[in-house]
N, C-alpha and C positions, 0 to 999 in steps of 0.2 A: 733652212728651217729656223724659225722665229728662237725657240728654248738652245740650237746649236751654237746659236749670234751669241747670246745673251751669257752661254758658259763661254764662249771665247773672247769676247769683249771685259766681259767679271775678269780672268784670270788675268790679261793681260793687266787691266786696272789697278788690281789690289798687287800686283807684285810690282805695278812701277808706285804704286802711292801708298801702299800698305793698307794695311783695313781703316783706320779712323779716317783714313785722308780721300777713303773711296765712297762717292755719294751713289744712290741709285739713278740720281738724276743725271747724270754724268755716263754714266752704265746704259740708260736708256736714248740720250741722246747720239751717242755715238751707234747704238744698234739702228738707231731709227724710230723706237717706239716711243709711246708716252711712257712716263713710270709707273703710271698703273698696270699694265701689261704684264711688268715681272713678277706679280703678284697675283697672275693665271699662273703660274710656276712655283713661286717661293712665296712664303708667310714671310716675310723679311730680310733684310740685308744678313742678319747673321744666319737665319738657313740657308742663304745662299752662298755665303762664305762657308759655311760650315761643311755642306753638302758639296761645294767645288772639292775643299780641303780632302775629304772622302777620299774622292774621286782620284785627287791627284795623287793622294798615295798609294789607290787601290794600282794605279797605270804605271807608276813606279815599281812598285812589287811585280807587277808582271812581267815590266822590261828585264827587270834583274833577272828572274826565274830564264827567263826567255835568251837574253844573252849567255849566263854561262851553260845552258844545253844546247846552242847553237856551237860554243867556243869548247865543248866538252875535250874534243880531239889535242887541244894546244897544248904545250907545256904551261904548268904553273904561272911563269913569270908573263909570256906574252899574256894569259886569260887577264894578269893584275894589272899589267901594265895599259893593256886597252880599255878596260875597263876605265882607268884612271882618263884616258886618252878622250873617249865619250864624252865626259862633262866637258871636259876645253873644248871640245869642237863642235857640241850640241849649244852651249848655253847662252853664244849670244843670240841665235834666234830663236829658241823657244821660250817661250812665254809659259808654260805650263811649268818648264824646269825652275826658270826663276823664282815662278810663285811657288813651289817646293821649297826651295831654297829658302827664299823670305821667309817664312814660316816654319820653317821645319828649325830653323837659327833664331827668328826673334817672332815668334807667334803673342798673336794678341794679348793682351795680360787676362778678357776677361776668357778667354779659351785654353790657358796657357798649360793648366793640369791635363786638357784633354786632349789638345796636339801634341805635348811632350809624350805622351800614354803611344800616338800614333808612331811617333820618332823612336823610340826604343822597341816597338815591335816590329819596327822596318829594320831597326841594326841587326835588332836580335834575328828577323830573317835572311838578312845578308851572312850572318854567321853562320845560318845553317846550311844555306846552299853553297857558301865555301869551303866549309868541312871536310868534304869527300877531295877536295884537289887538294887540298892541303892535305888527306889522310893520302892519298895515293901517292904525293910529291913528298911524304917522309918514308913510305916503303920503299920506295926506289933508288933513296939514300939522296935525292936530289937536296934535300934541307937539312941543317944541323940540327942531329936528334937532342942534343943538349938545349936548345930551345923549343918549348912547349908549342903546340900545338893552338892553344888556346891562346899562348901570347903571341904566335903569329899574328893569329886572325887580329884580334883584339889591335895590335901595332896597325897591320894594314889601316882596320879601319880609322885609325886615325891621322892615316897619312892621307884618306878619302878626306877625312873631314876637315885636312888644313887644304888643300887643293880648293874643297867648294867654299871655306870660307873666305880663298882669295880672289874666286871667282867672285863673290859678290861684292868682296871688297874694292879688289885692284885690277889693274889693268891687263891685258895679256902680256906684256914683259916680266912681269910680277908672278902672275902665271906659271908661265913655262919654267923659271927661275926656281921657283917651288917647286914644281915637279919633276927637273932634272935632280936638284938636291937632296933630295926627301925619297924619290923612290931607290935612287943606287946608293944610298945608305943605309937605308930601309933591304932593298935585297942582299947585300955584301954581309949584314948582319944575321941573315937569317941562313942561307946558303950553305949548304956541304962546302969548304973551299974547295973540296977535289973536284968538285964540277962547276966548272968556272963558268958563267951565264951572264956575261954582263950584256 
């Protein structure tokens, strides 16, 4: 379908060139059509950057939702750690994630109040649906109650957000390097010692 080409062609586009660097004509030649075409779809390059942007955070929010009720059964640290795991082994070939990523890290300046608005109500979702493992993984005594609940979470997420931002920076050596350092410093700090989980 002609408008399915045209959101997988856009996405892939604007997350390798970014939005100034992406033309319609560019978008329409690699689908196949003229560029008047996109424009049975979209009133212009930024609704249809706009309306992908939507989109991609609408599919993100869902993945999340969706993986930790699949992962519901694990202990705490596998649910964080896989999680973690996802973006390194998803991100070289999706194109959808990248263009989250770009955007969601360096969004266009003239969009940039309204995707930031997107980006903090995506954390703030990821907070809420972590919540309950994290309430459940201090009644159990599996985490040290002298560490808050909220600075858990909060820590986490930013152990998320040096992982993606070395995804888009650095290479996978870079990568994993981050991620082995960062997350067993990240758990050892948070952890009951009496239950030893590394």
């Amino acid at each position: 379908m002609t408008l399915d080409k045209i959101k997988e062609v856009s996405i892939k586009q604007f997350a390798r060139l970014g939005y100034e660097g992406t033309a319609l004509s560019l978008i329409a030649d690699e689908v196949g059509i003229k560029k008047q075409s996109i424009y049975s779809y979209y009133q212009s390059k930024e609704d249809l950057f706009l309306k992908l942007t939507q989109e991609v955070f609408e599919h993100e929010n869902i993945y999340i939702a969706s993986f930790v009720t699949q992962n519901a059964g694990k202990s705490l640290p596998d649910v964080l750690y896989d999680f973690l795991i996802h973006y390194v082994l998803t991100y070289e070939n999706d194109n959808e994630m990248k263009f989250w990523l770009r955007f969601s890290f360096f969004p266009p300046l003239p969009f940039f109040d309204r995707i930031n608005q997107q980006v903090y109500a995506h954390l703030d979702s990821v907070a809420v649906l972590l919540d309950p493992l994290f309430e459940e993984a201090y009644t159990s005594g599996l985490l040290d109650s002298k560490v808050l609940k909220e600075d858990a979470i909060t820590a986490y997420l930013s152990v998320l957000d040096g992982i993606l931002v070395e995804l888009f920076y650095g290479g996978m050596t870079r990568v994993n390097s981050r991620l082995k350092a960062s997350w067993t410093i990240y758990w050892r700090g948070i952890r009951n010692g009496e239950h030893i989980y590394d």
